[in-house]
C-alpha positions in Angstrom: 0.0 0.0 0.0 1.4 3.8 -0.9 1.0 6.5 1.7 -2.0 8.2 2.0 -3.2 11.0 -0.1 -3.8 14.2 3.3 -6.7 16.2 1.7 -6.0 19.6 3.7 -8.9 22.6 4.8 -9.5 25.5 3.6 -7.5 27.0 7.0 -4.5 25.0 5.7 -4.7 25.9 2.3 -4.6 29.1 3.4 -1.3 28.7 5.5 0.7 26.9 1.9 -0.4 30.1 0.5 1.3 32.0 2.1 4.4 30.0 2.0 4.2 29.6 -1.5 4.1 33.5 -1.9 7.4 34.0 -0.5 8.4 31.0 -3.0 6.7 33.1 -5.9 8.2 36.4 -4.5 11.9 35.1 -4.0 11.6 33.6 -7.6 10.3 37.3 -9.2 13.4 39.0 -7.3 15.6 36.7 -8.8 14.1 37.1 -12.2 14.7 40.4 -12.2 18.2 40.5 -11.2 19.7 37.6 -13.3 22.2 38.9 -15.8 25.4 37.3 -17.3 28.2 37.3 -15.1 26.1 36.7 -12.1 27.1 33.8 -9.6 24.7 30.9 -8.9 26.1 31.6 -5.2 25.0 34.6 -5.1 21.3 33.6 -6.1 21.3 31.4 -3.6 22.2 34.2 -1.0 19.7 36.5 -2.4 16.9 33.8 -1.9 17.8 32.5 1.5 18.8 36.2 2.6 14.6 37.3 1.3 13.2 34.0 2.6 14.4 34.1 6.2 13.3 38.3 6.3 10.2 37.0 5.8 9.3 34.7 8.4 10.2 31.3 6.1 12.9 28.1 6.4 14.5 27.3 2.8 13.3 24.2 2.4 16.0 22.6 0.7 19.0 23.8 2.7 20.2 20.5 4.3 17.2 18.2 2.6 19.2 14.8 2.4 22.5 16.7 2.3 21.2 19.3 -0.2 24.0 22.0 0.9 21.7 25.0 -1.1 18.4 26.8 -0.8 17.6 26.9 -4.6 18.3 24.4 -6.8 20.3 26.2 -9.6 20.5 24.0 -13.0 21.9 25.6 -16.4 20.9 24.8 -20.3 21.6 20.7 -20.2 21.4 20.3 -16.4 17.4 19.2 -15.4 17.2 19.6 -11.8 19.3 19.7 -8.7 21.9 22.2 -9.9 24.4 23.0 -6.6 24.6 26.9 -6.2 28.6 27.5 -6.2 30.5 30.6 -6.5 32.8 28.9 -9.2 29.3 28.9 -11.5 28.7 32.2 -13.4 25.7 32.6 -16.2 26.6 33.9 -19.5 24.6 35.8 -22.4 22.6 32.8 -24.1 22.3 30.1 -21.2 18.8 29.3 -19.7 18.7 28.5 -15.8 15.9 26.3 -14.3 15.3 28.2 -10.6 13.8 25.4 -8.0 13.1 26.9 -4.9 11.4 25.6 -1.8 9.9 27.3 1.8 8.5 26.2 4.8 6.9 29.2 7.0 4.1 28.6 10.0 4.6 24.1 9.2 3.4 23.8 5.6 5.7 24.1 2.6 5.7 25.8 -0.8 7.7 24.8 -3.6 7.8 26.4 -7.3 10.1 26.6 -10.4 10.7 28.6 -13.2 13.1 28.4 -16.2 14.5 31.5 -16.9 16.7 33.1 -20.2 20.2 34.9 -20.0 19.7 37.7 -22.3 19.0 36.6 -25.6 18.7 32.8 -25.9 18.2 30.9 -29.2 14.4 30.4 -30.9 14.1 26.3 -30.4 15.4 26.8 -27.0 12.5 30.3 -26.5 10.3 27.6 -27.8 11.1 24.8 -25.4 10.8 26.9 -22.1 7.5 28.5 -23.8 5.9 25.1 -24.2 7.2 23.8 -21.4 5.3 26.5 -19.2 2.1 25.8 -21.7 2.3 22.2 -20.3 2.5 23.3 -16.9 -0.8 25.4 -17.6 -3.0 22.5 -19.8 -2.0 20.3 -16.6 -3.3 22.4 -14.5 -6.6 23.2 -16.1 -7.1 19.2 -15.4 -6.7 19.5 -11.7 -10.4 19.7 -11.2 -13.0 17.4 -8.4 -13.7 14.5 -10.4 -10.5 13.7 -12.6 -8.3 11.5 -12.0 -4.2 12.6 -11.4 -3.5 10.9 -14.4 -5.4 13.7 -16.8 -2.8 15.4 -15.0 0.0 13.9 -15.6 -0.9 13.0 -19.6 -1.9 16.8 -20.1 2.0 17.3 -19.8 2.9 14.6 -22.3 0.0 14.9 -24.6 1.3 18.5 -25.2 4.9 18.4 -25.4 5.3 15.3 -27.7 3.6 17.3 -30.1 6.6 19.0 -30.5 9.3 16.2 -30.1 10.6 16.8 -27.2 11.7 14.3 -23.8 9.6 13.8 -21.0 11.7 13.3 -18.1 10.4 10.3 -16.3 13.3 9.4 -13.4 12.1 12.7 -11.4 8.2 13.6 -10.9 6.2 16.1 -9.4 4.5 14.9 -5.5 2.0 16.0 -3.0 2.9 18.7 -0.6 1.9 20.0 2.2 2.9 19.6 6.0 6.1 17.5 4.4 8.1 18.8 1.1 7.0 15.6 -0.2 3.9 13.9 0.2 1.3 11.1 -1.6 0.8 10.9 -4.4 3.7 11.2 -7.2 2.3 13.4 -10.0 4.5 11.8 -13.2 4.5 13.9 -16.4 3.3 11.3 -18.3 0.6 8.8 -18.9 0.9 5.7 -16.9 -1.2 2.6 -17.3 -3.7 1.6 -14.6 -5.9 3.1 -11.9 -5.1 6.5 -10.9 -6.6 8.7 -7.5 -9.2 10.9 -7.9 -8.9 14.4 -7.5 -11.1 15.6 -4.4 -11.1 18.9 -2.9 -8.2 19.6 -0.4 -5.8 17.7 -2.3 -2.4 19.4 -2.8 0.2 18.9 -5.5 3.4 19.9 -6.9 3.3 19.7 -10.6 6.3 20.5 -12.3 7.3 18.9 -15.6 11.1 18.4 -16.3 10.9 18.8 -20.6 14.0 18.2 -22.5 15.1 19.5 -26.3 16.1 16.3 -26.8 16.2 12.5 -25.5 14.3 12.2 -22.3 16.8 9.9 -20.7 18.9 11.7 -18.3 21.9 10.9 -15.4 22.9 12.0 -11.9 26.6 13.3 -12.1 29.4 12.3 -9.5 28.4 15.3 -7.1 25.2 12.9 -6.7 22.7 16.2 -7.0 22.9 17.7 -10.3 20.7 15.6 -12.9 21.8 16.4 -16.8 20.6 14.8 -20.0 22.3 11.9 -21.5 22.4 13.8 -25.3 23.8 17.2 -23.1 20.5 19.4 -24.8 18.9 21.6 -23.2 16.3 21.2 -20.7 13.0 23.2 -19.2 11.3 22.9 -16.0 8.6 24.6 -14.7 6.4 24.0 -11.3 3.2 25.6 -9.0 2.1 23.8 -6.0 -1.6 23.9 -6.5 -4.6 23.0 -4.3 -7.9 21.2 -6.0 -11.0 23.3 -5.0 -14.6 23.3 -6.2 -14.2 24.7 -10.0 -10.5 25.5 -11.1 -7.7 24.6 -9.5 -6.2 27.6 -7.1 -2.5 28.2 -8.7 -0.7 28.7 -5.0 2.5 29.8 -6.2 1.5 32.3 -8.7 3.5 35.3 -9.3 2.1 38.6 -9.2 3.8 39.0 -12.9 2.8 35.9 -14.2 0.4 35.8 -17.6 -2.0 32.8 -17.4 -3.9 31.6 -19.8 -7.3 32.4 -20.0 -8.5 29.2 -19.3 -7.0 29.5 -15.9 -8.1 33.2 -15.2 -10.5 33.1 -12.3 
């Protein structure tokens, strides 16, 4: 038997929102101060330093070892990225921006890929599709479905443009733990899946690569790269299932939805 799905009030839905929002805050601040030349270190600072001024844990920092706060991966690199002061970005790289916060005993935890300057056209594309996926899958989190429409919304909408879907690493539950019931895969998988019922909250976050899905862990046992070195996308909201659409709980104030997704 797998762990049990915790279906969470609308008191503690309330608390991972505001968790989340210093997740969707630190990740704007960073947005708007990436340029080339700029240390993965001193993201890391930047987030940690904003996090703790406002009331939060980085949820990361020390997770199984994890030595960072935000999980800093550039162009081939997936997830998992160590922040290091040896690491600098340059005019043309994308960096994937994981970034996780506990504040008041629930958690929030968001990602968003983000471009160096100017960045090539099929890689623009990958990131902007990428974050499309993100949105269809969300649009399926409703009372009633099951987390598989979830999960294949990702899949059925990236494969239309060839790319990977990473399948070693998947999205989760969250809530009172980082990681909770159920895994949320970015892909269809045979068999019975839960039903969505309200309270249930979920980290979806599909990893999309430019090329070959298939990936590997490199000797500092963190970082996760794909095997043909393209580039890779990844984009995540923890999200909670309500009556009607699902409520985005990581949402940035800057962010442009869809308006499918619009309230």
């Amino acid at each position: 038997m797998g762990k049990a799905i915790i279906l969470k009030s609308a008191s503690e839905v309330e608390r991972m929102y505001e968790a989340n929002q210093i997740v969707a805050s630190t990740l704007s601040l960073l947005q708007e101060r990436i340029e080339p030349g700029l240390s993965t270190w001193q993201m890391d600072h930047w987030a940690e330093k904003y996090c703790r001024n406002h009331g939060g844990i980085p949820a990361f920092k020390g997770y199984r070892g994890f030595p960072g706060s935000l999980c800093v991966s550039i162009n081939e690199q997936v997830v998992h990225g160590i922040p290091s002061k040896k690491v600098k970005v340059k005019e043309g790289d994308v960096i994937s921006i994981d970034f996780g916060v506990k504040l008041n005993g629930f958690y929030g935890d968001s990602a968003i890929t983000l471009p160096v300057g100017v960045i090539k056209p099929e890689i623009k594309k990958l990131l902007d599709e990428t974050q499309q996926s993100l949105y269809k899958s969300i649009a399926q989190a409703v009372v009633g479905n099951r987390l598989d429409d979830v999960s294949a919304a990702v899949e059925n909408h990236v494969t239309l443009f060839g790319y990977g879907v990473v399948q070693q690493f998947v999205g989760h539950g969250i809530g009172r733990d980082l990681h909770e019931a159920p895994e949320v895969p970015n892909y269809h998988r045979d068999g019975a899946s839960p039903k969505l019922h309200e309270g249930m909250t979920i980290a979806i976050e599909p990893m999309i690569n430019l090329g070959t899905h298939e990936v590997k862990v490199l000797r500092d046992g963190w970082t996760v790269i794909t095997k043909d070195k393209k580039v890779s996308a990844h984009f995540e909201h923890s999200i909670a299932v309500t009556q009607g659409k699902a409520r985005i709980l990581s949402l940035r104030q800057s962010e442009d939805l869809p308006e499918y997704l619009l309230p």
